[in-house]
BASE-408763 format. One line per 8 residues: number of its first residue (from 0); their letters; for each residue z, x, y of C-alpha. Coordinates in steps of 0.1 Angstrom, whole numbers, always signed. Example, Ala and Ser with C-alpha at 12.3 -4.5 7.8 and 13.67 -1.06 7.14 Angstrom:
BEGIN
0> AS> +78/+123/-45; +71/+137/-11 $
***
This chain:
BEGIN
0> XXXXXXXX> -655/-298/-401; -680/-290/-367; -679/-256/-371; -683/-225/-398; -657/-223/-423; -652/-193/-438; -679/-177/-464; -692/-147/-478 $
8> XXXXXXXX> -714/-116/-486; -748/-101/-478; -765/-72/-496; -758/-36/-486; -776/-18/-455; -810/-16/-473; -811/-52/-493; -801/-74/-459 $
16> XXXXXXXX> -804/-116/-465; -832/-125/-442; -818/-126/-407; -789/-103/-412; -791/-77/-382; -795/-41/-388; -763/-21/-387; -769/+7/-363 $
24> XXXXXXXX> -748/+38/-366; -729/+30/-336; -719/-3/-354; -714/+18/-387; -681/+29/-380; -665/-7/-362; -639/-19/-382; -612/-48/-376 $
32> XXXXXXXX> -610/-82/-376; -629/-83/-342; -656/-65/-357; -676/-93/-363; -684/-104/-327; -700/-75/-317; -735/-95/-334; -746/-119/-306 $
40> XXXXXXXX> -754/-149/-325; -722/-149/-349; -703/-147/-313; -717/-174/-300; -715/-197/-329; -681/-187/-334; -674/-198/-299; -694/-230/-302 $
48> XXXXXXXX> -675/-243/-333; -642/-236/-318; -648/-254/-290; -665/-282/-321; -635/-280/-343; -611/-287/-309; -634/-319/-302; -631/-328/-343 $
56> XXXXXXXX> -589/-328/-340; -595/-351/-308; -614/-374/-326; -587/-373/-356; -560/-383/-334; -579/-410/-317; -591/-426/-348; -553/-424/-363 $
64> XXXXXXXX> -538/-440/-331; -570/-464/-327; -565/-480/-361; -528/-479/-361; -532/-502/-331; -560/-523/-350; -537/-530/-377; -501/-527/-401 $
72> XXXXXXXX> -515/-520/-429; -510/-491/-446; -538/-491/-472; -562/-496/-437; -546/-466/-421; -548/-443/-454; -585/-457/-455; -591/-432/-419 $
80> XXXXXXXX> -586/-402/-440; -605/-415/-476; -638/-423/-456; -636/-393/-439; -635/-374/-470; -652/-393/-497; -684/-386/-485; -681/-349/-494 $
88> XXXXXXXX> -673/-360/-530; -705/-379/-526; -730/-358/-516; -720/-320/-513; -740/-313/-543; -772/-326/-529; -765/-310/-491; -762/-279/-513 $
96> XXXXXXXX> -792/-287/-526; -812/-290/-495; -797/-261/-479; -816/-236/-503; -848/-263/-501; -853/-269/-468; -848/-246/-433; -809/-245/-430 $
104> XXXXXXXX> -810/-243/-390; -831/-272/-388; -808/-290/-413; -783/-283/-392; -795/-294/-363; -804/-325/-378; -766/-330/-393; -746/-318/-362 $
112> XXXXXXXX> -768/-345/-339; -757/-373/-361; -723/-361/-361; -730/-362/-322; -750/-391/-321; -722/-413/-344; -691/-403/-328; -706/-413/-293 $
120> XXXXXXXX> -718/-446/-308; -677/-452/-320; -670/-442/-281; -688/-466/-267; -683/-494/-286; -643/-484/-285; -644/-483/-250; -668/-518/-245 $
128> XXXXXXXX> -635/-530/-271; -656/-537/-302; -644/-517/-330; -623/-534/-352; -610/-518/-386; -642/-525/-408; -663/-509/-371; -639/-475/-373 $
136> XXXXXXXX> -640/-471/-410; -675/-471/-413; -679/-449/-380; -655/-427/-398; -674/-429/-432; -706/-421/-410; -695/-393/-395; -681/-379/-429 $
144> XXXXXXXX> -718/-378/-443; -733/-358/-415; -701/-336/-424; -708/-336/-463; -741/-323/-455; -737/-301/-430; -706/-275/-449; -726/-262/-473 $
152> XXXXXXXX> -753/-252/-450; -733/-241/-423; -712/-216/-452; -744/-207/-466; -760/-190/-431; -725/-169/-424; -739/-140/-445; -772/-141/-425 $
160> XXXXXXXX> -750/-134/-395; -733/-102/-396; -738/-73/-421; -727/-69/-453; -690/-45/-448; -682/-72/-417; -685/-103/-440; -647/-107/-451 $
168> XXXXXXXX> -639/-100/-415; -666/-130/-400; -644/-155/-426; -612/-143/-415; -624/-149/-374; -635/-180/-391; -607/-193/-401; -587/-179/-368 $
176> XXXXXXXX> -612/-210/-350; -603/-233/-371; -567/-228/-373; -566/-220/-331; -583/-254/-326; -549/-270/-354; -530/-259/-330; -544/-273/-297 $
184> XXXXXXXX> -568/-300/-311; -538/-325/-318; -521/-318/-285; -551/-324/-264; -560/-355/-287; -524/-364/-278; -533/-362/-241; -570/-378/-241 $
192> XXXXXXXX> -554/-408/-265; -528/-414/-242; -548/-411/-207; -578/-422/-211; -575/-442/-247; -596/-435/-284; -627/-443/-267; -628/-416/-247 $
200> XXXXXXXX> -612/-392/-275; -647/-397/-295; -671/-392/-268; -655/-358/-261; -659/-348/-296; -694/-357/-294; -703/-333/-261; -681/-312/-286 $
208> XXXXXXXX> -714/-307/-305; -734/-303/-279; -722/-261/-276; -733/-254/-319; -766/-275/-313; -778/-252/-286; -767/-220/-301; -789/-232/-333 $
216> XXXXXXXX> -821/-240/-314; -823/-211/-297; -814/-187/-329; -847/-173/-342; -843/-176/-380; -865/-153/-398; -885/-185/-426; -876/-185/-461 $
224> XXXXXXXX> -904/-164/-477; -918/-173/-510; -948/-174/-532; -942/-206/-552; -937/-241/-543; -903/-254/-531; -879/-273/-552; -872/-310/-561 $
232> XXXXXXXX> -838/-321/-553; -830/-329/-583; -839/-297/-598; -825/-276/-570; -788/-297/-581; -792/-287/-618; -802/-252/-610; -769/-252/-592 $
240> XXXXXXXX> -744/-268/-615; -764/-244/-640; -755/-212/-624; -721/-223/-614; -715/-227/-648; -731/-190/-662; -722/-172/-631; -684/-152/-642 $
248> XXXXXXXX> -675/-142/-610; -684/-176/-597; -661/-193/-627; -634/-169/-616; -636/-177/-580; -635/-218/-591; -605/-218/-617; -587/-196/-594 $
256> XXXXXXXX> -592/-219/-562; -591/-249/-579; -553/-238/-597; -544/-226/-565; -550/-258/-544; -538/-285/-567; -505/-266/-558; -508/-255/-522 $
264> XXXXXXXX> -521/-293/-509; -487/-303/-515; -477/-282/-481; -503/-301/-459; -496/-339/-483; -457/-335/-475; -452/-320/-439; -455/-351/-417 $
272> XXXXXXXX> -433/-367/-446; -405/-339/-442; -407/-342/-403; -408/-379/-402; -386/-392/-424; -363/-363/-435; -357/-345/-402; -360/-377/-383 $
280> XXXXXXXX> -380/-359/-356; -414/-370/-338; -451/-366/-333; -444/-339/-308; -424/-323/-330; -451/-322/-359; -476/-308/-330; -455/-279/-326 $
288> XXXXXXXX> -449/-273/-363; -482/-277/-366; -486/-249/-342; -467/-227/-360; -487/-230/-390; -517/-222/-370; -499/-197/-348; -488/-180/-385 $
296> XXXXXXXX> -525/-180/-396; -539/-166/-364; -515/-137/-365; -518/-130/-405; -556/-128/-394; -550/-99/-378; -531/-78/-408; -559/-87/-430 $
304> XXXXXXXX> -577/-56/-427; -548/-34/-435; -542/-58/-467; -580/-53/-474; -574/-17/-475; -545/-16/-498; -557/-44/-524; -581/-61/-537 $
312> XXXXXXXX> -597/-93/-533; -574/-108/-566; -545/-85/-554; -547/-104/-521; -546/-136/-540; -517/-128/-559; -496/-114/-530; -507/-142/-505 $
320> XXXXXXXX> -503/-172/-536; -468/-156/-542; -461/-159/-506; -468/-194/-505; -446/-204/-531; -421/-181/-513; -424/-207/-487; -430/-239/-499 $
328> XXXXXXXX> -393/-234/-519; -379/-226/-481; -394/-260/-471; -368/-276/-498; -339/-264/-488; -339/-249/-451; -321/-279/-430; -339/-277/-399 $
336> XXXXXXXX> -370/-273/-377; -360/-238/-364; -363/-221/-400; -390/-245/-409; -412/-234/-380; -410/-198/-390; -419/-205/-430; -446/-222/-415 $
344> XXXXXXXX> -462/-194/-399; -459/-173/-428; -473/-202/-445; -501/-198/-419; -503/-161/-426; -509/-170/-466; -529/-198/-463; -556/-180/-443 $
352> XXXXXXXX> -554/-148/-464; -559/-164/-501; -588/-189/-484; -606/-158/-469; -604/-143/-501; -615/-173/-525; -643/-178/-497; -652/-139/-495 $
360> XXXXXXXX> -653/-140/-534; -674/-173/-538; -697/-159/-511; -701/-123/-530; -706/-141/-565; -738/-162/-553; -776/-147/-550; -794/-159/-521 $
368> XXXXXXXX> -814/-186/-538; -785/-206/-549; -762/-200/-518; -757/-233/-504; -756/-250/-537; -730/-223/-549; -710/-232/-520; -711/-267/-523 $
376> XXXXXXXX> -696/-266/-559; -673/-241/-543; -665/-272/-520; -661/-300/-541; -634/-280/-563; -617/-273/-534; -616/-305/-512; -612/-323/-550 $
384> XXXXXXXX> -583/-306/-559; -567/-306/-524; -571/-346/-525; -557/-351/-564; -532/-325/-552; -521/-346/-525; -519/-376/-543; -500/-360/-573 $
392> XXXXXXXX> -475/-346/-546; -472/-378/-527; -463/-396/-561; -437/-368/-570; -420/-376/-534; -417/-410/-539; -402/-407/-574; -378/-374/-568 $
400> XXXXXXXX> -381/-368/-530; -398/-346/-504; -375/-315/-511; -376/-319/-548; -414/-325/-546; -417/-291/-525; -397/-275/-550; -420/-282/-576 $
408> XXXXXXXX> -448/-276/-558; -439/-242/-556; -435/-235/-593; -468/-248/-596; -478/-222/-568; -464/-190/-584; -471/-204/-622; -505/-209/-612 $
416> XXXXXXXX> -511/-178/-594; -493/-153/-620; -516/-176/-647; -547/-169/-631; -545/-134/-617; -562/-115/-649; -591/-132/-640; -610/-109/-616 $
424> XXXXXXXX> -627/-121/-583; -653/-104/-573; -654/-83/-535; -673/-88/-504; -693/-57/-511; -706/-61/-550; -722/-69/-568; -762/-64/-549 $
432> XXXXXXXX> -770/-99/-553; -804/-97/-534; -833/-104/-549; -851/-70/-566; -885/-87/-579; -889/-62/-606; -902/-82/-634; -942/-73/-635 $
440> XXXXXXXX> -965/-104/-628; -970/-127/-668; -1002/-118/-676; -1021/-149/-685; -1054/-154/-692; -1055/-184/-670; -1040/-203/-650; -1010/-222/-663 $
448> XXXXXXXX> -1001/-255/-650; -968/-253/-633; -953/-283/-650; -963/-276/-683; -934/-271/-708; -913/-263/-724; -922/-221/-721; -906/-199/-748 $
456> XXXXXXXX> -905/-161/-737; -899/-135/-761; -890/-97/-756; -891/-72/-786; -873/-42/-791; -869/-15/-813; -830/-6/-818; -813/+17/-841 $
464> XXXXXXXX> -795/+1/-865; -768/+27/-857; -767/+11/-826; -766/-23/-832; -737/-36/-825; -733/-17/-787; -773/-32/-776; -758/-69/-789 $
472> XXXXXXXX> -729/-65/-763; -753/-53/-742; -775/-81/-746; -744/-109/-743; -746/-101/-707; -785/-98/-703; -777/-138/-719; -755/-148/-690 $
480> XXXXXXXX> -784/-141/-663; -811/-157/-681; -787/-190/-692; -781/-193/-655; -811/-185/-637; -832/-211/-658; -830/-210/-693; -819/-240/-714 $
488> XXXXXXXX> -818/-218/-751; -812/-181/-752; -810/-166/-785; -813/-126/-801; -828/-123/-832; -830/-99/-866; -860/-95/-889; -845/-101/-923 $
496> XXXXXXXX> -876/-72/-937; -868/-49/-913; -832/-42/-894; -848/-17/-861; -870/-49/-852; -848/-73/-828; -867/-107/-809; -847/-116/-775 $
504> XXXXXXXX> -860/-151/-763; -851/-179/-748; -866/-216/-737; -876/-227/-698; -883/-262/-690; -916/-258/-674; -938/-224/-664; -929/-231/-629 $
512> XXXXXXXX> -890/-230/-633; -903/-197/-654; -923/-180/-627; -888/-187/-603; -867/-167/-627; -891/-140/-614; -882/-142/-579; -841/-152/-587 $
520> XXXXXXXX> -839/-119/-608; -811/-94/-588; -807/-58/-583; -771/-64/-602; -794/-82/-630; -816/-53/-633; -793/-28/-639; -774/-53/-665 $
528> XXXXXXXX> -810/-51/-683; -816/-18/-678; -785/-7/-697; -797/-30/-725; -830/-15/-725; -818/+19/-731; -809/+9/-769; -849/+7/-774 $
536> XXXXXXXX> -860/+29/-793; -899/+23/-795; -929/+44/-784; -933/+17/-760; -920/-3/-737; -904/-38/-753; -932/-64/-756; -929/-95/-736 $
544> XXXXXXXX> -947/-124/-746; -954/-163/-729; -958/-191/-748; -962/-228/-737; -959/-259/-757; -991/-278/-766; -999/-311/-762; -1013/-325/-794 $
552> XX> -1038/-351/-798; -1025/-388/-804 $
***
């Protein structure tokens, strides 16, 4: 993908992400789905990746047509679509990773000109009649890194875009690019392929990047601001996989999408199966059907802010999930294009809805430090289950048939959806994930060395034993933040001798990865401790204490 996919959240008016413009009153009261490009630089980006994502469906087409023409075999041609893709299996974690390292505008300037800088290189040596298959694959597999690494970044800088309230809208104007350039992409690619050959179909989606390069060079992104010393890579992956794994909203978000899309791939793995071989029609055909999926999406767009107002983000899951099941049962029994076309666009319509809302609520369950690595495991459940999705549906079809496969794609739709739709997903407006820096400085009586470790902190409170049982509830979700903001051990303890004294405390691989719990500690997490805190019942406050592991002699 060249351009932004949909995202997420920023904090409220008075806790904005770093480069998030301030909402002036006039702004205050702009709703709708066009909200969004009122803010200059989400505009323009948005206008740049359109025009990206048109030159990415270009260079689709060409690369289909180019090694259909280099070769019969099937396993070659399937190969186009695996190297594009496997890369994002390979390395979304660590371009997550480097997102919240490094500066994400300059990593994406750096990603977007090898995108560029590959797909003219295929152009060239297309048009100077030097690619073969092994030459396209790997240009393929090429440009499929720059994208691996460039999607988390690019989904992690939507919330520094727009404010807060406009976030959900920015996804869903998002997703209206990307589904505008479906349905004119393949028809120009069509055109280029056929005129002027692949060649030339790659070196237009190269200029393609030329419009979201210069947009990001001349964006004046506020610097990351902070006190310690940046990440290791490999660290900054663990911290990620960690949080993902403690964060509930997060978990909700995941098992929701990933249910969801094991299901719904089978409408995007079985289209050009239904319209090839079971309607008998052609590639222009597919083009328009495909534009009625896209047509269908870029309409629902607009009804999203009425649906926004009437449910809630897992209430527009349900209702959009339901839909699509609704349809992909219409794709096994209506007999011809005319009634297929206009499933599709309601197809369209759901699709965009439930992906603005898993993306709004991924987006809304992440703090600011762990965005882009967030995002990325958002990513890899997504793109993983829509590729085992596709392969499970493809097998189905081949064993039962394309309408019995759609059929049973559908069940697997609503099953899934009405399975999954207790667990709550979390708004583009709570919790306030920014960071509140409210824990008070350790005091130390010298300076620690940052890699020393293991550090064992311990907080002690005084808590009636009448009220025991409410302050260990309390403290269950006081466990959750510190499990995933850095801890490795968390445990609450009772003094045998006397039943008011309670020891919180929990382990941190080294007294740096301590002092960044300090700066990854939320508004949302300091109200989850405060609540705790009120069970104290000491004259004062509880006592925290630092210890860290000594090195003995021999």
């Amino acid at each position: 993908m060249n351009g932004p996919g949909p995202s997420r959240t920023s904090p409220p008016r008075d806790r904005v992400v770093a480069g998030a413009p301030a909402l002036p009153p006039s702004a205050a009261a702009c709703a709708g789905a066009l909200a969004p490009l009122r803010w200059p630089i989400f505009r323009a980006l948005w206008i740049a990746a359109l025009a990206s994502n048109v030159g990415t469906w270009v260079h689709e087409v060409g690369a289909a047509w180019l090694m259909a023409t280099l070769t019969a075999s099937p396993t070659l041609i399937a190969l186009v679509q695996a190297a594009a893709t496997l890369p994002i299996f390979l390395l979304a974690l660590l371009g997550g990773a480097l997102a919240d390292v490094v500066d994400r505008r300059r990593l994406l300037l750096v990603t977007q000109g090898w995108m560029m800088v590959t797909s003219a290189a295929l152009g060239f040596l297309t048009n100077a009649g030097l690619t073969n298959a092994g030459v396209l694959l790997a240009g393929t597999f090429a440009l499929g890194l720059g994208t691996a690494l460039n999607g988390p970044a690019w989904q992690a800088i939507v919330p520094e875009l727009v404010p807060r309230e406009q976030m959900a809208a920015a996804l869903t104007l998002n997703g209206v690019g990307i589904n505008m350039a479906r349905a004119a992409g393949p028809a120009l690619g069509g055109f280029v392929v056929g005129t002027l050959g692949p060649g030339s179909a790659f070196l237009l989606n190269a200029v393609s990047f030329l419009g979201v390069m210069l947009v990001l060079f001349g964006w004046d992104r506020p610097p990351r601001r902070s006190l310690l010393p940046g990440e290791t890579l490999l660290g900054a992956v663990q911290a990620g996989l960690r949080y993902a794994r403690y964060a509930p909203d997060l978990r909700a978000v995941l098992v929701r999408s990933g249910v969801f899309i094991v299901g719904g791939s089978a409408l995007w793995a079985l289209l050009p199966v239904l319209v090839r071989y079971d309607l008998g029609l052609g590639p222009s055909e597919y083009g328009l059907l495909l534009g009625a999926l896209g047509a269908g999406a870029v309409g629902g767009a607009f009804l999203l802010p009425s649906l926004r107002r009437l449910l809630s983000t897992g209430g527009q899951v349900t209702v959009a999930g339901l839909l699509m099941g609704g349809v992909l049962l219409l794709l096994a029994v209506l007999p011809g294009p005319g009634g297929i076309a206009l499933a599709l666009a309601g197809g369209g319509a759901a699709w965009i809805a439930i992906l603005t809302a898993f993306h709004t609520g991924a987006q809304a369950s992440l703090a600011p430090w762990v965005r882009g690595r967030g995002m990325a495991v958002y990513l890899l459940v997504f793109f993983g289950g829509l590729a085992g999705g596709s392969a499970l549906w493809g097998g189905v079809a081949e064993h039962l048939g394309t309408r019995p496969a759609f059929a049973c794609a559908a069940v697997a739709v609503i099953a899934g959806i009405l399975a999954t739709s207790r667990l709550p997903l979390p708004a583009g407006t709570a919790p306030i994930i920014a960071a509140s820096r409210h824990w008070p400085a350790a005091a130390i009586a010298a300076e620690a060395d940052a890699e020393r470790g293991p550090v064992l902190v311990t907080v002690e409170y005084r808590i009636d034993p009448a009220d025991a049982e409410a302050f260990a509830r309390a403290m269950s979700a006081v466990r959750i933040i510190r499990m995933r903001d850095a801890a490795i051990r968390w445990d609450l303890l009772t003094d045998p001798a006397d039943p008011g004294r309670y020891i919180e405390s929990f382990l941190v691989e080294s007294w740096i990865e301590h002092l960044r719990q300090h700066e990854r500690i939320t508004a949302a997490d300091r109200d989850i401790e405060q609540r705790a805190r009120r069970f104290h019942a000491g004259p004062t406050p509880p006592l925290v204490s630092h210890f860290i592991a000594k090195d003995l002699p021999g």
